[in-house]
N, C-alpha and C positions, 0 to 999 in steps of 0.2 A: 351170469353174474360175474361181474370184475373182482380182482382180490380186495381181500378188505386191507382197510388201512388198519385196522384196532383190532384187539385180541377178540376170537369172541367164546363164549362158554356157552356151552349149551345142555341142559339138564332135559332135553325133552325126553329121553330116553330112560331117564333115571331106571336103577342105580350106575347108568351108563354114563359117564361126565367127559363129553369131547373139549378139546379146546384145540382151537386153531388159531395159530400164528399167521401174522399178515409177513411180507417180505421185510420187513424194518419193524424194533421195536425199542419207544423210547423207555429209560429207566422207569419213568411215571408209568406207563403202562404195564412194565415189567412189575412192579411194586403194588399196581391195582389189582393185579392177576392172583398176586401171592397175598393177596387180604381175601381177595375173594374165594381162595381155593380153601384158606384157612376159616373162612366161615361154613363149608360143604364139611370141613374137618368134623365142623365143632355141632353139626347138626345130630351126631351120633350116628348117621345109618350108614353100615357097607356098602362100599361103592369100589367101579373100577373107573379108572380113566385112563381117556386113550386121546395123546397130545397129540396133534398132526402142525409137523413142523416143515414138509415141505419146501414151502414154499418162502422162510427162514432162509435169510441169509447166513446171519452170523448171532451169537451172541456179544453182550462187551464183557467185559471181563469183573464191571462190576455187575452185571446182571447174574456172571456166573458165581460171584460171593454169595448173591443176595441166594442164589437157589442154593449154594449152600447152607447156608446158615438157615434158610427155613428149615430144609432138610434135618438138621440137627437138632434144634427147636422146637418140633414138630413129631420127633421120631413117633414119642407115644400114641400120640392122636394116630397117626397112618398108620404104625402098626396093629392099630387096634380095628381101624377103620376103612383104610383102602384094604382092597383085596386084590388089588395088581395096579400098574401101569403100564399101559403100553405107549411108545413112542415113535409117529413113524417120520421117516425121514431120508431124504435123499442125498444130503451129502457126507461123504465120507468121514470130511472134518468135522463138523458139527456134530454126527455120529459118535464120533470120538470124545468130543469134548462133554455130551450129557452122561457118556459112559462114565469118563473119569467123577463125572458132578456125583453119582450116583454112589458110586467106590467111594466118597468120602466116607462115606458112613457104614461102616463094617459091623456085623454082617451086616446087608441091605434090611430095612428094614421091613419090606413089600416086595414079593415078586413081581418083577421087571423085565420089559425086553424093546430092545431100539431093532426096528424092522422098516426094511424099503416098500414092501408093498401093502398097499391097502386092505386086500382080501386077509391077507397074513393078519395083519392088526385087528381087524374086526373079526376073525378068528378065535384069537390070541383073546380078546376082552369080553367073546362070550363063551370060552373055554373057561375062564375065571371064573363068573357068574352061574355058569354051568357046575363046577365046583362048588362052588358055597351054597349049592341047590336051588339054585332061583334058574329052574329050568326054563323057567315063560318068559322069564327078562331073556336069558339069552335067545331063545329063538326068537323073540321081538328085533333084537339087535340085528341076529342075522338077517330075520325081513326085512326089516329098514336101512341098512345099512349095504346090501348088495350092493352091485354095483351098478342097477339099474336107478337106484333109489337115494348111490351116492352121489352120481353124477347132481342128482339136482339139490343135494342138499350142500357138497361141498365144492 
């Protein structure tokens, strides 16, 4: 499978919500993503999402407004409703810049973590799940999401 060009969300795993970033993304698609994520908000059910950014180049700078400002917008809904985020990611900078996005909003409203490796992340997002007691969702994740199982979905 080639990288994709558009963002894509994927709920098959619910309350598991992956999204993946293509190498480029434009403000419209940045702004589809945060309509779409804020409709998963407004569904009511606990969820964990684990972003995979990869393969993300860069953010712009208004893209990082825009995640801020949902972030702030939004506090209630996710504190009420996500039960973590995990983010994974390979570059340093970029690393750095969804840290800082995240640090706008003190305390954090969801626990959070920007991580390089894959096993880590899907770790990380059925440790959460695992937590909130939805013991079968996370061992669903971790079957599906190995890395036998990742290779062909991402």
């Amino acid at each position: 499978m080639g990288s994709p060009t558009s963002i894509l969300v994927d709920d098959s795993l619910w309350p598991l919500l992956r999204v993946t970033f293509p190498r480029v993304v434009t403000n419209e698609q940045y702004t589809e993503l945060l309509e779409r994520r804020l409709s998963y908000l407004q569904r009511r059910e606990r969820h964990v999402s684990l972003i995979d950014m990869r393969q993300l180049r860069s953010l712009t700078s208004e893209q990082r407004e825009m995640q801020g400002a949902f972030l702030r917008q939004q506090e209630d809904l996710m504190r009420r409703w996500s039960m973590g985020i995990v983010t994974l990611i390979n570059s340093p900078a970029l690393a750095l810049v969804i840290r800082l996005i995240v640090h706008r909003i003190k305390p954090s409203v969801v626990p959070y973590s920007v991580l390089t490796s894959w096993p880590a992340a899907v770790s990380w997002a059925a440790d959460r799940l695992e937590a909130d007691g939805l013991s079968e969702h996370a061992r669903r994740v971790r079957q599906c999401l190995g890395s036998s199982c990742h290779e062909e979905l991402g």
